[in-house]
N, C-alpha and C positions, 0 to 999 in steps of 0.2 A: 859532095863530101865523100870520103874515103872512107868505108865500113869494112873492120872486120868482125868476122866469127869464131870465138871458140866452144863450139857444140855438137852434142852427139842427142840419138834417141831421138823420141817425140820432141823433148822440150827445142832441141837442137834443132829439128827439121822445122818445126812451125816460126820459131823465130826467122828462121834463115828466108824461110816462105814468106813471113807477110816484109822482110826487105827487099824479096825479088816480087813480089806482086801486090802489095798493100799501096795505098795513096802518096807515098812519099819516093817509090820506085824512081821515076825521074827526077831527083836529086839527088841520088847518091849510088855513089859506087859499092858494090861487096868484092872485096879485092884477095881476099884470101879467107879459108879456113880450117880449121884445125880441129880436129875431129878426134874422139878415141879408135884406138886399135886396141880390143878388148885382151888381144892374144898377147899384149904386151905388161911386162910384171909391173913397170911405172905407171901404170893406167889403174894400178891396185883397184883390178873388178871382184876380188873377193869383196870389198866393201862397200862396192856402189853398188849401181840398177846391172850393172852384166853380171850380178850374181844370179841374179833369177834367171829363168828359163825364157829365152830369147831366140828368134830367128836370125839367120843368117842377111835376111834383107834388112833385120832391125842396125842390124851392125854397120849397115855401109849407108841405109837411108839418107842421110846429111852430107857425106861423101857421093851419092851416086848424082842427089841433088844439083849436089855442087858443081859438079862435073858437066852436068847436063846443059849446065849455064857459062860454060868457056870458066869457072870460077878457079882458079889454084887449090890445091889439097894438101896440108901437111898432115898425118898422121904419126910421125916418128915424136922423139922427144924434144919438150920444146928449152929448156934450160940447155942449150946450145947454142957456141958459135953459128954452127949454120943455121938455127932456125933465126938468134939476131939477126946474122942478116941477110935472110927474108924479109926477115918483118920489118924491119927497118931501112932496108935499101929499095925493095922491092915492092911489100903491099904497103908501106908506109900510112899506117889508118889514120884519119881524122878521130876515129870514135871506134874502141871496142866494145862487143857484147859477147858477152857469156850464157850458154843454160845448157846443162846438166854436161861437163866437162870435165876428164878423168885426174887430171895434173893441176898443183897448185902452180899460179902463174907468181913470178918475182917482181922486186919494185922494179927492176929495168924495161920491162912489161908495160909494168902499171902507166911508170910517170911518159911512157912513150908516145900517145893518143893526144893530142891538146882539148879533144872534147871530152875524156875520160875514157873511164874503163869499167864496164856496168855488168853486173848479173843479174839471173831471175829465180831466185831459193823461195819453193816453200816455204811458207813460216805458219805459225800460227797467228792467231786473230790480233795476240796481244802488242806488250811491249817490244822493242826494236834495240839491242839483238833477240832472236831469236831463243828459245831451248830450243828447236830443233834445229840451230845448227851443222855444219857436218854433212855428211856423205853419203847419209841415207837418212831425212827429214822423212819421211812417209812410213817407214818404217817405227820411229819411234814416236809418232803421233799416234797406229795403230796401238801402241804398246800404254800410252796415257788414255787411249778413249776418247781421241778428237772426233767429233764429228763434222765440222767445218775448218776451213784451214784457210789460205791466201797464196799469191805469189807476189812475193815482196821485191821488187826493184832496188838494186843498193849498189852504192859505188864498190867495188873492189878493192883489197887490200890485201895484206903477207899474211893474215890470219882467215880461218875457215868462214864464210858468211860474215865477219863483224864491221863492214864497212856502212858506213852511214845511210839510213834507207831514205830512196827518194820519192818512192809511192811506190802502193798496192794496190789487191786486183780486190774487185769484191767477192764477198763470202763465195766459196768452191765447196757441196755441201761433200761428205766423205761416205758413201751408201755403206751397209751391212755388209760384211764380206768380202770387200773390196782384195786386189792384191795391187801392191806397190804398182808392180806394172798398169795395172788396171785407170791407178791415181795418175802416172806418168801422162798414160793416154788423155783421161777425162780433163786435166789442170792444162795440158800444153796449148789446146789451142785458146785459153784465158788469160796465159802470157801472151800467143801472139795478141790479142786484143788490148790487152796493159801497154806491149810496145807500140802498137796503133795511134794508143791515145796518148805517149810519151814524149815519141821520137820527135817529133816537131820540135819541142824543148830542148830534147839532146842536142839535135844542131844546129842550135840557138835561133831558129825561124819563129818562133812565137813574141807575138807581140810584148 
């Protein structure tokens, strides 16, 4: 099966990790990824995690990864001609995934994957959509007094986080003091283990 990725950060790099070395490795391809380039205005990092105070190794981690593995890298803008066709002539995916990604993707995007198109948002405990929807979830849980939170798995759609959720991770507790970035780090590798116990499903191998 043909996987793509569009993800940057922790959330980006552990995802993209457990498809290049989790138990499902030999079944599927990672054929392309797409990554933010924070230095770009349409990646609009005044409002996501590139606002905070980050390293220069945080910015390319998912890109250098990617790289390291013969993988393709698109960092420019993807509502393009040419990144359509890339995506479509080139890494042509069975299945997308998503985590923590600068640009909203289109339906020409969406309905292109015959297994879908999935992300992994924060949420909280509750009901499915989320309040923390949006571009900085960690951020306005800090601001309600969550102390536990989730990474919710959902189909994709033209709106922020409101596609249908298909499973969650369990409770991620939120400690005292914590910074965004902090959560970014402690929650990432709880998605790669949500995708662990997913991805079978995704492409349709479970009984």
């Amino acid at each position: 099966m043909r996987v793509a990725v569009f993800g940057s950060f922790y959330r980006g790099y552990y995802v993209l990790g457990e498809l290049l070395y989790g138990p499902c490795k030999d079944l599927i391809e990672v054929v392309g990824v797409a990554t933010d380039d924070p230095a770009q205005r349409y990646v609009n990092a005044k409002n996501r995690v590139w606002k905070y105070p980050h390293s220069q190794r945080e910015k390319i981690m998912v890109a250098d990864l990617a790289r390291n593995h013969g993988i393709p890298v698109y960092r420019e803008k993807i509502k393009t001609e040419n990144f359509y066709d890339i995506f479509e002539r080139k890494w042509k995916p069975d299945l997308c995934l998503m985590a923590t990604f600068g640009q909203l993707v289109n339906l020409r995007l969406i309905k292109f994957p015959q297994l879908g198109f999935y992300n992994f948002h924060p949420s909280d405990i509750g009901e499915w959509p989320s309040r923390y929807a949006g571009c900085n979830p960690f951020e306005a849980m800090f601001k309600q007094g969550e102390k536990i939170c989730t990474i919710t798995l959902h189909e994709v759609n033209e709106a922020f986080d409101q596609g249908s959720r298909v499973a969650c991770s369990d409770a991620i507790m939120i400690p005292p003091g914590v910074t965004v970035t902090d959560m970014h780090k402690i929650s990432s590798p709880v998605a790669a283990c949500l995708l662990r116990k997913m991805l079978p499903g995704l492409l349709g191998l479970s009984p």
